[in-house]
C-alpha positions as CSV (number, residue, x, y, z in Angstrom):
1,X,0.0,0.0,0.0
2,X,2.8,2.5,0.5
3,X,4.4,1.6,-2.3
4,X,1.7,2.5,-4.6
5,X,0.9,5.4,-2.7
6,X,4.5,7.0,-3.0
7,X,4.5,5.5,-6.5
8,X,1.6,7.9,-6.9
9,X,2.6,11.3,-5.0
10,X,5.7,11.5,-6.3
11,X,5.2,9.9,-9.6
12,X,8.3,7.6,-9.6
13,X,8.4,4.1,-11.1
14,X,7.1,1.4,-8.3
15,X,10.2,-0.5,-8.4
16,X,11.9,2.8,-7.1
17,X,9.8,3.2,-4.4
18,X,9.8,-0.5,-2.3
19,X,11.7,-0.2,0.6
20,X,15.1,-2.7,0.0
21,X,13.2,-5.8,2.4
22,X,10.3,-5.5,0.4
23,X,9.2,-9.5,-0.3
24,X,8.1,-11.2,-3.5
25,X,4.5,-11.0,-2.0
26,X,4.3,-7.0,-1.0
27,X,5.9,-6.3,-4.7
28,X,3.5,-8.7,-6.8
29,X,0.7,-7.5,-5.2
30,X,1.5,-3.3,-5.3
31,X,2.3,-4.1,-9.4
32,X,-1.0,-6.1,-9.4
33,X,-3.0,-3.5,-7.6
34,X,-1.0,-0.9,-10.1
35,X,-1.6,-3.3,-13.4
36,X,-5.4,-3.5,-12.3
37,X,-5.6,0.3,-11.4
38,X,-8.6,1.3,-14.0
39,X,-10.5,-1.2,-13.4
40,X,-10.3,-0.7,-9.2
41,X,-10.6,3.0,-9.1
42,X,-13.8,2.2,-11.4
43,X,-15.4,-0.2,-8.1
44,X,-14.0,2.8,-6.4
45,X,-16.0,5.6,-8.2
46,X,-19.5,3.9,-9.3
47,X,-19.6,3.6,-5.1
48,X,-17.9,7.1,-4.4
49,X,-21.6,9.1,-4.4
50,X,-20.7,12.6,-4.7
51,X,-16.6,12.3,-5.1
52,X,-14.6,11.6,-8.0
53,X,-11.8,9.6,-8.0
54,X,-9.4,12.5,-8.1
55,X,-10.8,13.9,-5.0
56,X,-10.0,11.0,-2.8
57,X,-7.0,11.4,-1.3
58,X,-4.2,9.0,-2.6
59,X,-3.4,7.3,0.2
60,X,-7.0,5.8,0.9
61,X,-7.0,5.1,-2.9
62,X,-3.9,3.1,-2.1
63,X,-5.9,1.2,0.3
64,X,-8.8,0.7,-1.3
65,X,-6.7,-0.3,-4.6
66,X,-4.7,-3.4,-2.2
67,X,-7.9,-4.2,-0.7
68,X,-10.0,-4.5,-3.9
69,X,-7.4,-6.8,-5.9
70,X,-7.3,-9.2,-3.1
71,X,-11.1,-9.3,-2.8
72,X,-11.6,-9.2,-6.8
73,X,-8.3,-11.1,-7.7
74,X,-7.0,-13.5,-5.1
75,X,-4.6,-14.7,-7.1
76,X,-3.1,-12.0,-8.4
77,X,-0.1,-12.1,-6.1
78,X,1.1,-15.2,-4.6
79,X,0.1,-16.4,-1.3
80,X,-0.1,-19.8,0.7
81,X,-3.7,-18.6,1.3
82,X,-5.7,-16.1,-0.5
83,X,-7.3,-13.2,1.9
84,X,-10.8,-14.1,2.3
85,X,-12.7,-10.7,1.1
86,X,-14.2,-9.8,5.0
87,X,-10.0,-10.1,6.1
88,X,-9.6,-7.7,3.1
89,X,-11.8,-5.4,4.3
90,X,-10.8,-5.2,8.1
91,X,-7.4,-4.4,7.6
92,X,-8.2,-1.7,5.1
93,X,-10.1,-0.5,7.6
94,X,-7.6,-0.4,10.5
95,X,-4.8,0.9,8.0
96,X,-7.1,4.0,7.6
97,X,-7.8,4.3,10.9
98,X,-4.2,4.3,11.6
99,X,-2.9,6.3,8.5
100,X,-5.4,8.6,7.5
101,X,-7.8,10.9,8.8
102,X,-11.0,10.6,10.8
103,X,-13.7,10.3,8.0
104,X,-11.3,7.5,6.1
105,X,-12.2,4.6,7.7
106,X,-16.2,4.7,7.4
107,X,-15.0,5.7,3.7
108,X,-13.1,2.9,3.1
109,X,-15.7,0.4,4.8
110,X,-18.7,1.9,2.6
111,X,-16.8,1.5,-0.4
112,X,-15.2,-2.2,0.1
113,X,-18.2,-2.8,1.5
114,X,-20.4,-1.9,-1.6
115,X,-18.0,-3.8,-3.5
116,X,-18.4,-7.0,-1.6
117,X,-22.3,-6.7,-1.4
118,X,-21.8,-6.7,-5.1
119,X,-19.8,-10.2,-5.0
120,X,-22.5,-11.6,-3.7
121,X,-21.6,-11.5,0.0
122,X,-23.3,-10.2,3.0
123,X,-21.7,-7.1,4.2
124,X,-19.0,-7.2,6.8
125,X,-20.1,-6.6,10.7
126,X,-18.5,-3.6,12.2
């Protein structure tokens, strides 16, 4: 998620952003989330009422972008076990509670949960 937010803000290649540690797993899914960008800022914006996807600030885009491929793609990045969609959601949630500001995570949750309702699931307690 920081990787792909950096990527953003200062407009540098992804690769030039991962911190040195960064693992095969953070890296395949920030270029999956980055590949797949259009089509998740487009879940993002059809459940955005009143913002567009410009407004949103880039680091709950960069949330919401990690969150949605793993919900939407699973297997886009590598992993012993895929993220079930609800896991998805919590932690995007408690990133933006940690990272951004005090209307972000209700925003997030709305949006992944919209999402999700979409997929066919029931939405996500609180």
């Amino acid at each position: 998620m920081f990787a792909i937010y950096q990527a953003e803000l200062t407009e540098r290649e992804l690769e030039d952003v991962f911190e040195r540690n960064a693992t095969m797993f953070t890296r395949a899914l920030a270029h999956a989330a980055q590949d797949r960008e259009e089509e998740l800022d487009a879940h993002v914006a059809r459940h955005a009422k009143g913002w567009t996807i410009d407004r949103i600030a880039p680091l709950e885009k960069a949330i919401m972008r990690v969150a949605l491929l793993e919900m939407l793609h699973p297997d886009a990045a590598p992993a012993d076990t895929p993220i079930p969609p609800e896991g998805a959601i919590d932690e995007a949630v408690e990133l933006a509670k940690t990272y951004s500001g005090a209307d972000a995570p209700s925003f997030v949750n709305g949006i992944l949960a919209a999402v999700h309702r979409e997929m066919g699931h029931n939405p996500p307690t609180p």
